[in-house]
C-alpha positions as CSV (number, residue, x, y, z in Angstrom):
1,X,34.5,-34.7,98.5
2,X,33.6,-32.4,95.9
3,X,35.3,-34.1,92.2
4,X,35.5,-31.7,89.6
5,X,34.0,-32.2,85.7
6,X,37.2,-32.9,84.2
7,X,35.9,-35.3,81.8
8,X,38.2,-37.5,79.9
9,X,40.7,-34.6,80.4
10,X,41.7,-36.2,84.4
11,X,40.3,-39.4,85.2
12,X,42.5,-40.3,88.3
13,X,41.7,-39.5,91.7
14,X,41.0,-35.8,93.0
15,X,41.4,-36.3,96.5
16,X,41.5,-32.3,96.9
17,X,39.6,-29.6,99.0
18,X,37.6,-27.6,96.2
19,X,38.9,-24.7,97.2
20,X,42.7,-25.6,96.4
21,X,42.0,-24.3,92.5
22,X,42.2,-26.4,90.3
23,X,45.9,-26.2,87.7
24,X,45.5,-26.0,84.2
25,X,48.4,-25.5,81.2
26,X,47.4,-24.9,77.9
27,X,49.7,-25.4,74.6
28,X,49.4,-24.4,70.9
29,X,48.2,-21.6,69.1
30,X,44.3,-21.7,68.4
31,X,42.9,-21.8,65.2
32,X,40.7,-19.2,65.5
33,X,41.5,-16.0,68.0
34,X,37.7,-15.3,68.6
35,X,36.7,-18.5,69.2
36,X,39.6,-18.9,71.8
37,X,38.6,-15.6,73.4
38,X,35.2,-16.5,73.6
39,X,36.0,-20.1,75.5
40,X,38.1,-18.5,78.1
41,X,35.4,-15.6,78.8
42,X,33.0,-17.6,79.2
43,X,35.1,-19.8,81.7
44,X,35.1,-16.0,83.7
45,X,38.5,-15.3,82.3
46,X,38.7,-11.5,82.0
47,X,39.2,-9.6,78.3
48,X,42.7,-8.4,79.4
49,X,43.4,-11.8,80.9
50,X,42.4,-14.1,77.9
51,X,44.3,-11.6,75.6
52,X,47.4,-12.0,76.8
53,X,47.0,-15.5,76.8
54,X,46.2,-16.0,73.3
55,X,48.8,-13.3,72.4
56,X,51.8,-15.9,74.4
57,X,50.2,-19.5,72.6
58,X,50.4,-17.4,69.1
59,X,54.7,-16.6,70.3
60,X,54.6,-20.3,71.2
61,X,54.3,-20.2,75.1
62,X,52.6,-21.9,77.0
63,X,50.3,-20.7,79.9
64,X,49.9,-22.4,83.3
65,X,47.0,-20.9,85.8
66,X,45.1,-21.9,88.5
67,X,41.3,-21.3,88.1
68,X,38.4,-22.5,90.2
69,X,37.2,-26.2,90.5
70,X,33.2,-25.8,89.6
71,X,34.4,-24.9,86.4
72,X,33.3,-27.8,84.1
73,X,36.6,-28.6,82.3
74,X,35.1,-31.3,79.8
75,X,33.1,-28.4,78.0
76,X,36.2,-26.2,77.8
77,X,39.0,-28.7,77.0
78,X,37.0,-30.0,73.9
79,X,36.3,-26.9,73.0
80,X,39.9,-25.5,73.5
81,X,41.1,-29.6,71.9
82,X,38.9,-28.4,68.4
83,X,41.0,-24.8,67.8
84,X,44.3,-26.6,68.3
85,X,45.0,-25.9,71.6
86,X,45.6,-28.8,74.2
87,X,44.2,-28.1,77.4
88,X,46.3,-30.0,80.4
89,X,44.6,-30.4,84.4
90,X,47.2,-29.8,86.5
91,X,46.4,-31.3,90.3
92,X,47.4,-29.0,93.5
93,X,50.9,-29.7,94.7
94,X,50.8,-32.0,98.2
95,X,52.4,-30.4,101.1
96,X,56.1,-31.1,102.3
97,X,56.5,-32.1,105.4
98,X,58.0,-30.0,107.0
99,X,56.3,-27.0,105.9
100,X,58.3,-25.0,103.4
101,X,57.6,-21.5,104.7
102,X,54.8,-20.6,107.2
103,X,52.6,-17.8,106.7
104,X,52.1,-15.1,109.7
């Protein structure tokens, strides 16, 4: 099963299909706004996209997405941890039993 490179930001188990997506939240307003942009492009977040992220941390938001799991999360969390924002791995939700809704 793959595990991805979380780091010391998720150590416990990731019992997960890789293609689930992988949860993240991030919280505070960065430091420094090109720096921030920079981190999340090179992740593959889009211009548009990492804007109006940074834009809703600097109102005091908080963001939640779901991004893929070969990312490597170590490298962007400690990069995100040193301009002030925390960077928090957020595993996929387990199913209910019964199935909430079925898709057609």
């Amino acid at each position: 099963m793959h595990r991805p490179r979380f780091g010391r930001h998720f150590t416990a188990d990731w019992p997960y299909d890789p293609h689930d997506g992988v949860g993240l939240e991030f919280v505070g307003a960065p430091t420094a706004r090109k720096a921030f942009l920079d981190v999340l492009r090179a992740a593959g977040c889009s211009s548009p996209a990492a804007c109006r992220i940074l834009q809703l941390l600097e109102e005091g938001g908080t963001k939640r997405t779901t991004v893929r799991s070969t990312l490597r999360f170590d490298r962007i969390g400690d990069r995100l941890a040193a301009l002030g924002v925390a960077m928090t791995v957020i595993p996929p939700a387990k199913p209910t039993d019964p199935p909430v809704a079925t898709c057609p």
